[in-house]
N, C-alpha and C positions, 0 to 999 in steps of 0.2 A: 504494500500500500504506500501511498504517495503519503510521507511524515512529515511536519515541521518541525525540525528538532528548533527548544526555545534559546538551546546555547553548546558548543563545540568545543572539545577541551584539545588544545593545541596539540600534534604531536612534535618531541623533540629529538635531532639525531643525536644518535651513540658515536662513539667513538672508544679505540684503543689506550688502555690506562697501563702501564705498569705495576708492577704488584705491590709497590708501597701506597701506591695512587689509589690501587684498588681495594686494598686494608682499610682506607681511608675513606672511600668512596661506601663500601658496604659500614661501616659505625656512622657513616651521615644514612645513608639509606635507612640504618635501624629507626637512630632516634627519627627521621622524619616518618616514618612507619607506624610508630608509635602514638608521636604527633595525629596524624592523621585519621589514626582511629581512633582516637580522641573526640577530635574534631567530626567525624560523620555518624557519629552517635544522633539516631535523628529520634525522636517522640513527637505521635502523631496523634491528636484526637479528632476524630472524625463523627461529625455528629451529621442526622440527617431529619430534616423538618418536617417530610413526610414521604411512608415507603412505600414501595414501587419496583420496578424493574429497571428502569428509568438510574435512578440511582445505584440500585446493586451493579448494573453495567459503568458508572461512570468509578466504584469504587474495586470493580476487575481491575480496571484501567488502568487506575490511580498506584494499586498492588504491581499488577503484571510490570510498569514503567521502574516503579522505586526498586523491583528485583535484577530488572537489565541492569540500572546503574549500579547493583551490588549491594543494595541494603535488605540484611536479612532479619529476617524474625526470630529474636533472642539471641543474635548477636551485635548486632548494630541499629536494630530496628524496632522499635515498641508501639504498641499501640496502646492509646491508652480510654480508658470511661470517661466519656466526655460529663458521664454526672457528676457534677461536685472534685475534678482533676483535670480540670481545662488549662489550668494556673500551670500544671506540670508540664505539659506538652513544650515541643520548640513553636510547632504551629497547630493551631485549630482552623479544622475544614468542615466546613455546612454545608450543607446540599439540601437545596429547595426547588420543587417543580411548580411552587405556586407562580401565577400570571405577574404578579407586582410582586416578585421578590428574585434579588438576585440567586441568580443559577448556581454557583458556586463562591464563596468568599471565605480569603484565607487571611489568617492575621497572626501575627510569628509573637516573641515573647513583648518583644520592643513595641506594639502596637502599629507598627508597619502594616498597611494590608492592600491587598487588591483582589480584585472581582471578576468572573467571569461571566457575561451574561449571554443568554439566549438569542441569537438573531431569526425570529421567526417570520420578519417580512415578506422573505419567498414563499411563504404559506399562505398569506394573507392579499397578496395582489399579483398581478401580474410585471414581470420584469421583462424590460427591453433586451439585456443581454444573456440575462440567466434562465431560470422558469419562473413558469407560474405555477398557481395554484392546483391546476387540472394536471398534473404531467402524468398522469397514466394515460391520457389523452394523447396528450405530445408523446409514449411511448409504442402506441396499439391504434394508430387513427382507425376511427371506425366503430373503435369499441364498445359496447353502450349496457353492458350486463354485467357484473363481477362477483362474487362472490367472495366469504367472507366465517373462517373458521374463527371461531370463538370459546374457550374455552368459559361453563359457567362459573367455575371458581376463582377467576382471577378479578382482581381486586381493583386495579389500575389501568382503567378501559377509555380515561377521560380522554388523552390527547388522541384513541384509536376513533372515538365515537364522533369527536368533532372532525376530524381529518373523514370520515364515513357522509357527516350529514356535509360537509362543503361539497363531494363527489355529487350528493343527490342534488344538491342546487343545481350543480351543470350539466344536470340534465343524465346524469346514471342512475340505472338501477342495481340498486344491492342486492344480495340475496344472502340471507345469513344462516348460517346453520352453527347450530351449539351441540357440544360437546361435555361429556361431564368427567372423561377420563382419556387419556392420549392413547389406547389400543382401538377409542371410535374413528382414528383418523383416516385408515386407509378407506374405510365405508363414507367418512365424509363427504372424500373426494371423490370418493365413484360419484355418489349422489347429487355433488356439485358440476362433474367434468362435462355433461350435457346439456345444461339449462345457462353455463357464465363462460366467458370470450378470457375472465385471468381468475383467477383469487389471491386473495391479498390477505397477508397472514402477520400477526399484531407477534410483538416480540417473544408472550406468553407460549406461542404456538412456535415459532424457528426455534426456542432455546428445548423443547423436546428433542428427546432421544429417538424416537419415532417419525422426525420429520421424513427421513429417509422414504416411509413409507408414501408420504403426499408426494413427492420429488417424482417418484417413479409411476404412481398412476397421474400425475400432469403429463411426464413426457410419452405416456403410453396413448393419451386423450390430447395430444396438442393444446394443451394448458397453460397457458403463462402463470408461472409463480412470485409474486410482489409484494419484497417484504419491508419491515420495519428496523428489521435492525442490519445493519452493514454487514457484519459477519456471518449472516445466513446465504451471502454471494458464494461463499464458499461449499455451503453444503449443499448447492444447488438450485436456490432461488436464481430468478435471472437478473431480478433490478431492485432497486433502495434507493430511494431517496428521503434523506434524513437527515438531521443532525448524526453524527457517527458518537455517540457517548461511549462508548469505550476508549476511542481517541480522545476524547475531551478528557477522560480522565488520566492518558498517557500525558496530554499535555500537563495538568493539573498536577502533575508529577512533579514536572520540571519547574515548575512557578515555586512550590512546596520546598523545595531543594536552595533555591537561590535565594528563597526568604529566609528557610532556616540558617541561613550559611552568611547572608547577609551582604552578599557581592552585587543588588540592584539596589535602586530605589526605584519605589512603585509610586505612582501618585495620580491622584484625575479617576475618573469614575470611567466605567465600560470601555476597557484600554483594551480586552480581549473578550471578542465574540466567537461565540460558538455556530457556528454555519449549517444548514443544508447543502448536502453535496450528492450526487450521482454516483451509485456505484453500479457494474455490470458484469454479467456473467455469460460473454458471447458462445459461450460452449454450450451453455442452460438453455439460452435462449435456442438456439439451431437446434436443440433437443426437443425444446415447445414447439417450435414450428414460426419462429418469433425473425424477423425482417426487420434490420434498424436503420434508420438512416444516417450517412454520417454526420450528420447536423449532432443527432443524439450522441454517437460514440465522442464525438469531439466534446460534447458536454460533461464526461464522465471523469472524475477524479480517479477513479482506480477502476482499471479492468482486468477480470477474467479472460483467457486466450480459450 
């Protein structure tokens, strides 16, 4: 996938030391060794405003990032309760899916802090150079029917439902079928692959182990599969477009890192936005029976071959 890394640590050449040079070069290496794990001692409280999937992917993220750069758990890395041992932490991280609240804010011991907020105006209008609102439109012209697996026990259905009725304003029909357990999924799909032109499956449903099963009765029924969460391009949906929150919380990694550490200053409100972006899986798609144009492919941040 196409990364921003927030910052790059130089590399330095080596060169040939003699062996007194080198006696000398390894007792600096100790003590700055020493030093240094010292210093990347991180404590982390993470507290979140309300749960979701939404957040459990942006605190994958946030995990999966601090472990590339080498911070581990019970050795260099603690998490801590955010009830009543916030004070302990180097940084405290929030995470809020409400409309009027920032998306993510992190603030280190020093009172230093910055924000990361939501940019959901591609969801909300149409854009000259990016998309718009409708892009299952802009990705299937013609479209006009979709369906729509849902499992009954999932808790956090609000940004699936509004993202459902803006579809029905422009003119789609939905068709939904519920689920009460993930072994109903391959019968789902039968029962949807004749009556909907894609289906379109809410995070709840790609994060199953059983997706595999919808995957394979789509590409048996020429079905386009469109999901919610980026990472489901891999296991065989063909398109996303989304915020990517598990990237957001790789990013949220790096911010975490240079607070705790103290090597920026942050300052100003909504200094980093969290985007919608296109993702694709040209392989998935020619499996659905799915035709793009390069208008679309050129829209795409990260593709599948």
């Amino acid at each position: 996938m196409e990364r921003s890394y927030l910052f790059n640590l130089p590399h330095r050449a080596s060169r040939h030391l003699g062996t007194p040079g080198s006696i000398l070069l390894m007792g600096l290496l100790y003590l700055l060794s020493v030093t240094a794990t010292q210093a990347s001692q991180l404590r982390v409280a993470v507290s979140t405003l309300d749960s979701g999937i939404v957040a459990e992917h942006v605190q994958s993220g946030l995990q999966s990032e601090l472990s590339r750069q080498g911070y581990v758990i019970g050795t260099n890395l603690t998490w801590i309760n955010n009830k009543g041992k916030a004070k302990s932490s180097d940084v405290n991280v929030t995470i809020s899916t409400a409309e009027h609240h920032p998306f993510i804010t992190l603030v280190n011991q020093q009172g230093l802090a910055t924000e990361i907020n939501r940019d959901t105006s591609e969801f909300r209008e149409p854009l000259t150079e990016q998309y718009e609102i409708n892009f299952i439109k802009k990705l299937l012209p013609g479209i006009n029917t979709i369906g729509v697996i849902i499992d009954k026990n999932a808790i956090d259905m609000h940004n699936t439902e509004q993202f459902l009725a803006r579809q029905e304003q422009k003119g789609m029909h939905i068709v939904y079928y519920y689920i009460e357990k993930s072994d109903e999924l391959r019968g789902a799909t039968r029962m949807l692959a004749p009556v909907v032109n894609a289906i379109y499956l809410p995070c709840h449903i790609t994060d199953m182990p059983e997706l595999e099963q919808i995957v394979t009765v789509a590409e048996r029924n020429d079905v386009a599969l469109i999901g919610e969460d980026h990472r489901s391009i891999k296991k065989g949906v063909f398109a996303v477009y989304n915020i990517d929150y598990f990237q957001v919380g790789r990013d949220t990694a790096d911010l975490l890192v240079r607070l705790a550490e103290g090597r920026d200053t942050f300052s100003g409100r909504d200094d980093y936005l969290a985007r919608p972006v296109l993702s694709l899986n040209l392989d998935a798609a020619a499996r659905m029976g799915v035709e793009l144009s390069s208008d679309i492919i050129n829209k795409a941040k990260f593709i599948i071959e």
